[in-house]
C-alpha beads as a LAMMPS data file, in Angstrom:
LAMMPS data file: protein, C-alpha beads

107 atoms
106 bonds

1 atom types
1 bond types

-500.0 500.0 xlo xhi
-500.0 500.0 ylo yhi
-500.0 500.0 zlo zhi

Masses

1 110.0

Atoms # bond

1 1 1 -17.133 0.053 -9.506
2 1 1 -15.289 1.837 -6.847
3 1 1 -10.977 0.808 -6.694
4 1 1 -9.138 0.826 -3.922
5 1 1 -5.203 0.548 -3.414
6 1 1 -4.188 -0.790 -0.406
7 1 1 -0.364 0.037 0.155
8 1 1 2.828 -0.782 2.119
9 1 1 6.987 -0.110 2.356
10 1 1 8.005 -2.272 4.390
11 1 1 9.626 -5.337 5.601
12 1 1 7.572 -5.518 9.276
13 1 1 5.638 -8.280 9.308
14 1 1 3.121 -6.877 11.263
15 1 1 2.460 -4.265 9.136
16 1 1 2.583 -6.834 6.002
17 1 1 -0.283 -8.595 7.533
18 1 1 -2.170 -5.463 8.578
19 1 1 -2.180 -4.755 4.877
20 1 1 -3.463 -7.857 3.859
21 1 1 -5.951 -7.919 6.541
22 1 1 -7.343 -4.405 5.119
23 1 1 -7.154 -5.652 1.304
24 1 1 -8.807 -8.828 2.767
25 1 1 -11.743 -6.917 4.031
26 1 1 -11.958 -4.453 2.085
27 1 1 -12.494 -6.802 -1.107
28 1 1 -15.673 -8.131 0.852
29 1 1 -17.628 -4.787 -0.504
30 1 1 -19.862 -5.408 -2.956
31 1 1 -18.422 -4.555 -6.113
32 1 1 -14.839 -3.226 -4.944
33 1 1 -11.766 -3.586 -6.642
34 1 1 -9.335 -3.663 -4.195
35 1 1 -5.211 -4.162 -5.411
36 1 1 -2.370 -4.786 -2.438
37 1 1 0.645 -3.441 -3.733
38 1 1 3.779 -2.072 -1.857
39 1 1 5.983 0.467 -2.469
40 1 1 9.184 -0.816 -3.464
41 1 1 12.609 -0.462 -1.235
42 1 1 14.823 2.166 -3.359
43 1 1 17.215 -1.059 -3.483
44 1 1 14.914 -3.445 -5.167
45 1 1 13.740 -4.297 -8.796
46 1 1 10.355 -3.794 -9.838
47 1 1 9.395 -7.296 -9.453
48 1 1 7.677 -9.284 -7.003
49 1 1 9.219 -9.871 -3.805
50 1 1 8.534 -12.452 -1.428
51 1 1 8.602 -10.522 2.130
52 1 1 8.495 -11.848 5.536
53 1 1 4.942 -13.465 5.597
54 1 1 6.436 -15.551 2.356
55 1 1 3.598 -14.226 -0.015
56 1 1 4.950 -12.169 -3.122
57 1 1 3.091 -9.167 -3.086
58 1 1 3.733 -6.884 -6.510
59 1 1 4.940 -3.091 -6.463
60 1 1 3.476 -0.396 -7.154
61 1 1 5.208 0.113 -10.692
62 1 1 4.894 4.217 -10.646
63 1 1 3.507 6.540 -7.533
64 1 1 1.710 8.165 -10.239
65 1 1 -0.506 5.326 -10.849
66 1 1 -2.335 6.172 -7.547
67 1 1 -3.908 8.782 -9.507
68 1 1 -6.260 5.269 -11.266
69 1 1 -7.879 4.732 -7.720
70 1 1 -10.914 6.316 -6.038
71 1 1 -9.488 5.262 -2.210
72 1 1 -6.182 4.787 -0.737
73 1 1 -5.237 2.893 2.241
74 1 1 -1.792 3.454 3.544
75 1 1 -0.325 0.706 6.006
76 1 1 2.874 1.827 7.635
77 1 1 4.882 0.922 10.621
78 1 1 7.265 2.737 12.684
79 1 1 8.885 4.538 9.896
80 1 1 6.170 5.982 7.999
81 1 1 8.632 9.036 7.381
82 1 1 9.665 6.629 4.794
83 1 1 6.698 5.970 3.031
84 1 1 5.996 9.363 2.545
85 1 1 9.479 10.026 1.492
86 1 1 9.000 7.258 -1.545
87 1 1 5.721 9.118 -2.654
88 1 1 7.191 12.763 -2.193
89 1 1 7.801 13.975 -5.587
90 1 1 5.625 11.069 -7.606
91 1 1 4.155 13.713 -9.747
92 1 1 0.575 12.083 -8.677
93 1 1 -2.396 13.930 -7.455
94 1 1 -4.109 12.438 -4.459
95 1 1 -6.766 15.441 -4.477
96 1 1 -10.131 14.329 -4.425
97 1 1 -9.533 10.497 -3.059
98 1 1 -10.846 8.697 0.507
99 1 1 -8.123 7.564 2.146
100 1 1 -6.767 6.335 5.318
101 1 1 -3.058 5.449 6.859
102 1 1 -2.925 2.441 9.511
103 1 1 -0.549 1.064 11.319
104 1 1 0.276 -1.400 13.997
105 1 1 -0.261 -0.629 18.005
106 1 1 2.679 -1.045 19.923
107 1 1 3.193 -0.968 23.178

Bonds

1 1 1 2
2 1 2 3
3 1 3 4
4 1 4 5
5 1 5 6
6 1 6 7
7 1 7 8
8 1 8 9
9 1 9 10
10 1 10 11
11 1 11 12
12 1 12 13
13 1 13 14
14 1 14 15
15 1 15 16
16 1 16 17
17 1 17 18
18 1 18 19
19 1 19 20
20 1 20 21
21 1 21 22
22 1 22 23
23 1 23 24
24 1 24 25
25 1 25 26
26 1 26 27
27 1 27 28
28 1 28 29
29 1 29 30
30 1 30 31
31 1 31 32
32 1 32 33
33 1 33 34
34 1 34 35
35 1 35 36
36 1 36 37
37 1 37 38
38 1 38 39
39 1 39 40
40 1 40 41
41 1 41 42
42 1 42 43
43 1 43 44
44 1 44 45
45 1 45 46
46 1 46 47
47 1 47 48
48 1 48 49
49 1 49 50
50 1 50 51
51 1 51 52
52 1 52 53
53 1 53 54
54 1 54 55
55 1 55 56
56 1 56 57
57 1 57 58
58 1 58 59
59 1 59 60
60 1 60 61
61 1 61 62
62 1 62 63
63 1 63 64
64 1 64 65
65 1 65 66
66 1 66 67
67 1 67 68
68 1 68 69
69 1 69 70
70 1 70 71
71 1 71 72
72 1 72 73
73 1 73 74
74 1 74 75
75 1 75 76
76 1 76 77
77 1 77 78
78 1 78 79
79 1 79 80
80 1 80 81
81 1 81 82
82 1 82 83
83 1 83 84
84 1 84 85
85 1 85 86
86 1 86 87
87 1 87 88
88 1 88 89
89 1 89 90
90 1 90 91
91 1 91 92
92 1 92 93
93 1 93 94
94 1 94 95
95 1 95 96
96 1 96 97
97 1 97 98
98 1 98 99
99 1 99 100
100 1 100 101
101 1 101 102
102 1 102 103
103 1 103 104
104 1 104 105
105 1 105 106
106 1 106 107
């Protein structure tokens, strides 16, 4: 049974509901496990957070636990520098995983 970690930073609420919209269909393949986490703010607790679409959505506890999925989908908005800032240094190995980064159009 494939997993698949769908993953966010921030506080956009476009890019909130572009994440949800992936997990969403991404949970309609047969047999997929599909998590929505987000990476938490370097402020915040590791707890669930209720963000600006009002739905608590859980962190990812440790950047190392990417390392449990087969695919990765990144959803970042117009600071992605930051999401790859958080996972710089994790210690975790994304070698050998599908993924993809999305984000919102602008215009």
């Amino acid at each position: 049974m494939p997993k698949l970690l769908v993953l966010f930073q921030s506080s956009s609420a476009d890019v909130v509901r572009l994440a949800e919209a992936a997990a969403e269909g991404a949970r309609t393949v047969r047999f997929a496990e599909v998590d929505l986490r987000r990476l938490p703010l370097s402020d915040e607790v590791g707890h669930a957070v209720a963000d600006v679409t009002r739905r608590a959505h859980h962190p990812l506890q440790h950047a190392a636990a990417m390392e449990e999925y087969d695919g990765l989908i990144f959803a970042v908005g117009q600071d992605g520098e930051a999401t790859l800032r958080a996972l710089d240094g994790s210690g975790g190995s994304l070698a050998n995983k599908v993924g993809a980064v999305i984000t919102p159009a602008r215009g």
